[in-house]
TORKOL-4160 file (C-alpha; in steps of 0.2 Angstrom, whole numbers, padded with zeros to 4 digits, m for minus):
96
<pt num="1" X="0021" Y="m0166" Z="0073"/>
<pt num="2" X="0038" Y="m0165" Z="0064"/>
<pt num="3" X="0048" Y="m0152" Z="0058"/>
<pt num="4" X="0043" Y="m0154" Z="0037"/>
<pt num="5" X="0025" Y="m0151" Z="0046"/>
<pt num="6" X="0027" Y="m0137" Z="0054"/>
<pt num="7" X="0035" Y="m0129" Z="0037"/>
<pt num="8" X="0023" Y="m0136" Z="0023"/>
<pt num="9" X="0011" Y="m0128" Z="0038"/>
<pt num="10" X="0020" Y="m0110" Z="0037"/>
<pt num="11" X="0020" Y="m0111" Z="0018"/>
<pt num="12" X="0004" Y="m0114" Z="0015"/>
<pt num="13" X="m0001" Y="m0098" Z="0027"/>
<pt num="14" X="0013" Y="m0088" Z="0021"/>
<pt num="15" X="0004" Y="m0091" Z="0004"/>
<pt num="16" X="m0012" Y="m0085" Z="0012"/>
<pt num="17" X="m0004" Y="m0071" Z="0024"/>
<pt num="18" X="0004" Y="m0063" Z="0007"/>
<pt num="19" X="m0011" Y="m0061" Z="m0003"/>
<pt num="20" X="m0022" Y="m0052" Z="0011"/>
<pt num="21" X="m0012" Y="m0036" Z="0009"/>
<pt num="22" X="m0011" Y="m0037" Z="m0009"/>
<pt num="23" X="m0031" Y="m0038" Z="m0007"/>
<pt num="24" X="m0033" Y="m0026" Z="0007"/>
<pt num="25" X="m0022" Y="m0013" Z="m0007"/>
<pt num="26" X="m0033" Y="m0018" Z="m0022"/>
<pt num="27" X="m0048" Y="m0014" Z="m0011"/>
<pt num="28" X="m0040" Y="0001" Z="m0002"/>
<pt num="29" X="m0037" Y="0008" Z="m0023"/>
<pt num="30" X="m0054" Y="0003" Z="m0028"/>
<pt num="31" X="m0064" Y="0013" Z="m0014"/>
<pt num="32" X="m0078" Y="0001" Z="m0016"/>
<pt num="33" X="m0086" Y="m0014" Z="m0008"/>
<pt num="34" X="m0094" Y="m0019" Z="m0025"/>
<pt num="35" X="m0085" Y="m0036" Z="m0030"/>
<pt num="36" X="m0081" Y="m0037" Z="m0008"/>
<pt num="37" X="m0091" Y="m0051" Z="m0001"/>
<pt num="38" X="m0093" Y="m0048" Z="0019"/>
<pt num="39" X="m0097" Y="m0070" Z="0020"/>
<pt num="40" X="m0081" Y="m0075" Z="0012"/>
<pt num="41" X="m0071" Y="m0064" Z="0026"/>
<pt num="42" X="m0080" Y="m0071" Z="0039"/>
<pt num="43" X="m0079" Y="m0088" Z="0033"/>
<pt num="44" X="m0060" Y="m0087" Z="0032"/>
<pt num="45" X="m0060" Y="m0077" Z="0047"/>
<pt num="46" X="m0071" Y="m0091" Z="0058"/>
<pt num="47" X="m0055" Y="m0104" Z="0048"/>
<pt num="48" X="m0041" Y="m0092" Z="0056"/>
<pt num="49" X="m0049" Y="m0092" Z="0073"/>
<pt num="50" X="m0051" Y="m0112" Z="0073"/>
<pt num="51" X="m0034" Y="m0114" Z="0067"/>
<pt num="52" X="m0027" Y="m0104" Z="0081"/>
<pt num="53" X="m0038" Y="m0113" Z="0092"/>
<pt num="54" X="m0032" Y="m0131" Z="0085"/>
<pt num="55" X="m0013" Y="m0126" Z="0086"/>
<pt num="56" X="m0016" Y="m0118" Z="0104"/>
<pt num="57" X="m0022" Y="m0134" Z="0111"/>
<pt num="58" X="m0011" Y="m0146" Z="0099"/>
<pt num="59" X="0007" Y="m0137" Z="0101"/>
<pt num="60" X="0004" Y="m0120" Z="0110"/>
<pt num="61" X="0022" Y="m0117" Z="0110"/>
<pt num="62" X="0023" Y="m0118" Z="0091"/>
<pt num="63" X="0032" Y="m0105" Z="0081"/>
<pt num="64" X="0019" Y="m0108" Z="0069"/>
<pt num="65" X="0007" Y="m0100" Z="0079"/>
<pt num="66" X="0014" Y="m0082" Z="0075"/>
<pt num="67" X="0010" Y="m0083" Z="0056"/>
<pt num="68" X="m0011" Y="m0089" Z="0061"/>
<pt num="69" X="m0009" Y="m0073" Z="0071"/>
<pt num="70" X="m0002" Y="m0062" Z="0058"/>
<pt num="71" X="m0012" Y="m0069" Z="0045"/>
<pt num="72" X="m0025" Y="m0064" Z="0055"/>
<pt num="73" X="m0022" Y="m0045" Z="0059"/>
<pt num="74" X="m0019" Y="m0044" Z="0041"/>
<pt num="75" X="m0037" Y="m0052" Z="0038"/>
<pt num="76" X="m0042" Y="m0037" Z="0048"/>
<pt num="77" X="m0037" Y="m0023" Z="0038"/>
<pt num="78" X="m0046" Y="m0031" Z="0026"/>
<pt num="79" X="m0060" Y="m0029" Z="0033"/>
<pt num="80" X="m0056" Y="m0013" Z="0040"/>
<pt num="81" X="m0053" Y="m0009" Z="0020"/>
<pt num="82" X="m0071" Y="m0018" Z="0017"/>
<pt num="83" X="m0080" Y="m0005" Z="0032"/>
<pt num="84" X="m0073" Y="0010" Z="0024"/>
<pt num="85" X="m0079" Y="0005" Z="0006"/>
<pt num="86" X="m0095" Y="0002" Z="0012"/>
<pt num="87" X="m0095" Y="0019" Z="0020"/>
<pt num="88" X="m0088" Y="0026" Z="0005"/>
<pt num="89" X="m0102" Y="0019" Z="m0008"/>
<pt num="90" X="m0117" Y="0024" Z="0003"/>
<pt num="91" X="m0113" Y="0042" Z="0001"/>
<pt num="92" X="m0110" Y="0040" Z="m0018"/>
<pt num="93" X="m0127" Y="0047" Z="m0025"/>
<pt num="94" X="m0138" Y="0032" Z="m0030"/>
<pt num="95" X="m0137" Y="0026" Z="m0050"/>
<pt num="96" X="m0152" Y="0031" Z="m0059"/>
């Protein structure tokens, strides 16, 4: 792959990679899950994985590599943040 590939790659997930702390913050603000949905994390959780998957056999030696995995742990404070809310509403009293 060439060198505009490998950038037009790292922009596109630095796109991604900055908005999962800006969510991780809303949600971590919110202390709720309501509006949180568990199936879009995986999904894009299952896309990071295969991602890394694809550049590991492709180009394992690509820079590139280091922003799938940051994106990743990113990812997982989200969900971290998604656990904790759903913690936090089940002790809230139900709503009449």
């Amino acid at each position: 792959m060439n060198r505009m590939a490998y950038l037009l790659e790292a922009a596109m997930l630095a796109c991604f990679g900055l908005s999962w702390p800006m969510n991780a913050y809303k949600g971590y603000k919110a202390r709720t899950a309501k509006g949180t949905s568990w199936q879009f994390l995986a999904l894009i959780t299952i896309g990071y994985v295969a991602g890394i998957a694809a550049k590991t056999l492709s180009d394992p030696s690509s820079w590139v590599l280091a922003v799938y995995y940051l994106n990743l742990m990113f990812l997982c404070v989200n969900w971290w943040v998604y656990l904790r809310n759903r913690r936090l509403d089940s002790l809230q009293p139900a709503a009449c």
